[in-house]
Wavefront OBJ file of the C-alpha trace (Angstrom):
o trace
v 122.976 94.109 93.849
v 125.653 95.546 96.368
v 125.889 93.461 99.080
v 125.420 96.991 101.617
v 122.107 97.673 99.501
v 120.671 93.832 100.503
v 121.474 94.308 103.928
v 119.360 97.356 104.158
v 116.894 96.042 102.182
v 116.505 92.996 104.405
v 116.994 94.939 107.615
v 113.845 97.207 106.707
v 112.134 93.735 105.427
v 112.403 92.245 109.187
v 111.745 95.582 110.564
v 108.712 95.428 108.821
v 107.905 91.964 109.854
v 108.327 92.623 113.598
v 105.939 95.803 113.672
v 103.352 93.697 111.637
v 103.567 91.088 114.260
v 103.362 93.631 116.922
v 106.959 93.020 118.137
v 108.407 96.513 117.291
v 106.132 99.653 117.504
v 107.706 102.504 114.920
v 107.853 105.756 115.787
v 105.162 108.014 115.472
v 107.139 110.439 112.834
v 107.667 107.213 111.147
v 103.337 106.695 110.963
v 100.998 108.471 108.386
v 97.682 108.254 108.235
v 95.336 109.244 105.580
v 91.725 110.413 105.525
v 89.069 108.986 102.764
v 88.264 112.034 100.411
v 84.709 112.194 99.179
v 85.003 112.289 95.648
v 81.188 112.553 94.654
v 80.927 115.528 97.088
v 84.006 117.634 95.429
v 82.447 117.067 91.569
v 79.380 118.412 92.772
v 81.229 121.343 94.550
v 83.157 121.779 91.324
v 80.501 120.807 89.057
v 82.614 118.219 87.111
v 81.302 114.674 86.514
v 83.053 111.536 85.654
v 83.623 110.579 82.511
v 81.826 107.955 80.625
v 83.677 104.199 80.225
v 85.231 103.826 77.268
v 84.189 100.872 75.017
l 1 2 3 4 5 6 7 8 9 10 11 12 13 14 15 16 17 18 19 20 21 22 23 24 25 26 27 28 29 30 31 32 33 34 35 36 37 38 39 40 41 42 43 44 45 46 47 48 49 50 51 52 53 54 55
């Protein structure tokens, strides 16, 4: 691995480590958030069901 590539690698690593911690707060562009869909409501909307396990 180039040595540039590890250093960005481990910069985003620590990065990482100091938002977890509550150290660093990213920027809001930088959060996404994403909403639970409710699968059993869209098959009934479309009318599709799961399919059987396999065995």
């Amino acid at each position: 691995m180039k040595h540039e590539l590890f250093a960005d690698l481990l910069a985003s690593a620590e990065e990482m480590v100091k938002i977890e911690k509550g150290d660093l707060t990213p920027k809001p562009e930088h959060v996404h958030t994403f909403t639970e869909i409710n699968v059993k409501a869209i098959r009934e909307a479309t009318g599709l069901k799961q399919p059987p396990p396999s065995t």
